[in-house]
Structures are given as C-alpha cells and as structure tokens.
C-alpha positions in Angstrom: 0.7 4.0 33.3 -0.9 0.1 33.5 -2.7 -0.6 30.5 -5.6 -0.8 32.3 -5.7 3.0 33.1 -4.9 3.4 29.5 -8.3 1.8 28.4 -9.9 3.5 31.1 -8.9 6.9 29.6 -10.2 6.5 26.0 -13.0 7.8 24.8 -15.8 5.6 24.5 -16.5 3.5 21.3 -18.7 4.8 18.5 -19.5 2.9 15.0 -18.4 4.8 11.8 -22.4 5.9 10.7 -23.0 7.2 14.5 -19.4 9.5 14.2 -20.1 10.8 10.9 -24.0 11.8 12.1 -21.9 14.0 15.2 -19.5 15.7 12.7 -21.9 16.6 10.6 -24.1 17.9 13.3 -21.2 20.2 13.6 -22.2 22.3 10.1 -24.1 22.7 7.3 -23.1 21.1 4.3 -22.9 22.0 0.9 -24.6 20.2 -2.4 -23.2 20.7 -5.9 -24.6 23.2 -7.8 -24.1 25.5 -4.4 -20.5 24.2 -4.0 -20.3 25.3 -8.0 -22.0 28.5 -7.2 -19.9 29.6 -4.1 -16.2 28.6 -6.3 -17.4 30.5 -9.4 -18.1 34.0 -7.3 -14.8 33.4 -5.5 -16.9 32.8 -1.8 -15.4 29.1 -1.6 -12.4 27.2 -2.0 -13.1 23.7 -3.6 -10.5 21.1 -2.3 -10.1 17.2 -4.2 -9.4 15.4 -1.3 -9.6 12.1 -3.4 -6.6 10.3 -4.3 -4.7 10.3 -7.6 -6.1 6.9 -9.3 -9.8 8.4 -9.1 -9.0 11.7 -10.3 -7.0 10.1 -12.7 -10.3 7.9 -13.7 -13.2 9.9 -13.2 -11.2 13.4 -14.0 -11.4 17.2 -12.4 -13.0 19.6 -10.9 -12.1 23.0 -13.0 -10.7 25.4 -11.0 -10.4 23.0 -7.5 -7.4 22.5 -5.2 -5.9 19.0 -5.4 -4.5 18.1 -1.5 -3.7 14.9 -0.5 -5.8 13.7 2.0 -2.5 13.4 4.7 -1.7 16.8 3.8 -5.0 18.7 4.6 -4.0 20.2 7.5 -0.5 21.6 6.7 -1.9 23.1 3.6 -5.1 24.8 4.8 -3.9 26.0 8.6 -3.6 29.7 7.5 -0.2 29.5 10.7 1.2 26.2 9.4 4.4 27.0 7.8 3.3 24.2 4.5 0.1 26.3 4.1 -0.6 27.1 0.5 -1.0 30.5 -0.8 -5.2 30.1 -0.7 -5.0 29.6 3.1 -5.2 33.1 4.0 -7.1 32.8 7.0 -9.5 31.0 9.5 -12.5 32.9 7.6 -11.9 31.0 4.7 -15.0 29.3 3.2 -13.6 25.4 1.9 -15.4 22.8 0.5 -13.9 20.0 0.9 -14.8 16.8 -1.9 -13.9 13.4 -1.3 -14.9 10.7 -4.2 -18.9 10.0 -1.9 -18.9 12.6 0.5 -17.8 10.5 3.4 -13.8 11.0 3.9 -14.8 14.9 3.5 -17.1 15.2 6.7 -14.2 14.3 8.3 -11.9 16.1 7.0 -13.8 19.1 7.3 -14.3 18.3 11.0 -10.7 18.2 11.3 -10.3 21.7 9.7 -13.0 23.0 12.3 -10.5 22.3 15.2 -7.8 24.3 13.0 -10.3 26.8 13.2 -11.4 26.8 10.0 -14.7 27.7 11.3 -16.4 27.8 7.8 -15.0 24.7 6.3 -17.9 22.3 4.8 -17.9 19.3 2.6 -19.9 18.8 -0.6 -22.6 16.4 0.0 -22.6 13.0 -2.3 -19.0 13.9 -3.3 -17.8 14.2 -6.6 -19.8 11.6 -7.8 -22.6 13.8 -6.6 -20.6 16.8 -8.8 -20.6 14.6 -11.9 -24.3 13.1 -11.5 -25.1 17.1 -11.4 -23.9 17.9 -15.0 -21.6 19.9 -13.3 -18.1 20.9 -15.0 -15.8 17.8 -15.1 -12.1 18.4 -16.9 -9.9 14.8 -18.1 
C-alpha cells in the first residue's frame, strides 16, 4: 500500500478539546459527591487512573481501585484473561478518575467499546474529589 493511500485512509484530523466534546457526548458523567454516593452503596466501581507520583502526593481515594492507565483494559474487560476480580461483567457501573477529569473521558470511552456500556468518568477529577471535602486517605 503507497503511502499516499495510507493518508487517504485515516480518519480525518480533530484537536484534543473537539475529541473530548464527542466522547463525552457519548455519556453522562459523574460529579463527586454522586461518584461518592454510587461507591458507598456498592452501585459504582471507582477506578485511580492517575499515576503513582500524584497519588503518592495528593493521596487516596478510600475504597477506589488503583489501575494503571496502560492497564485499563485488561483489568476491567469482564473476558480479558488479566481482568480483576471486580470486572464481573459489561453491566458494571465504573467511574473512572484521572488527576482533572481529562485522561478519564477517554478512558471511559475506551471501556464503552469493551462494552462496558455504563462506564463514566468523574467530572473535575480527583482534584474535583478533594475540592469536595470528600474522603481523601495519605
């Protein structure tokens, strides 16, 4: 294949603010003290998306799942044989939290075409958490 029928074939370009606005389109997502609400009545997973020097700095969610960003998909995909125990099924309600609430719309749009049809992020990320009062662990 010429390179030129290469570039022909790819999708067309789109700036990082106008893909973000078309994921999210895709569902509803979550603010804190509903994320909160959803894990403490067992109806959502919380997943820490953020990597290990801003946990390490800004602390924990109680009770969240810590998955490394690159490993999202092989843990949550309820037939991947790296799932984790919590990734029972495509019904599964996740929340995912990244440090702003950017990283997670994606990620959460890239559990949708797992089929994680109920997978959401938390808007304003854990920042947004911690601005909320909400429970914070070193």
């Amino acid at each position: 294949m010429a390179v030129s029928e290469i570039h022909e074939q790819a999708a067309p370009a789109v700036g990082i603010d106008a893909l973000l606005e078309e994921v999210r389109s895709g569902y509803e997502r979550i603010e804190p003290g509903d994320a909160y609400e959803a894990a403490r009545t067992g109806e959502a997973l919380l997943v820490d998306i953020r990597y290990a020097a801003l946990r390490e700095r800004d602390g924990l969610i109680p009770g969240a799942l810590v998955v490394e960003r690159n490993e999202l998909e092989w843990r949550l995909d309820p037939f991947g044989s790296h799932r984790l125990p919590e990734a029972t099924s495509h019904d599964l309600r996740v929340v995912v939290i990244c440090n702003e609430g950017y990283a997670s719309s994606l990620a959460a749009e890239s559990l949708h075409r797992l089929g994680l049809h109920r997978a959401t992020d938390l808007i304003g990320g854990f920042q947004a958490w911690r601005a909320a009062g909400l429970p914070v662990s070193p």
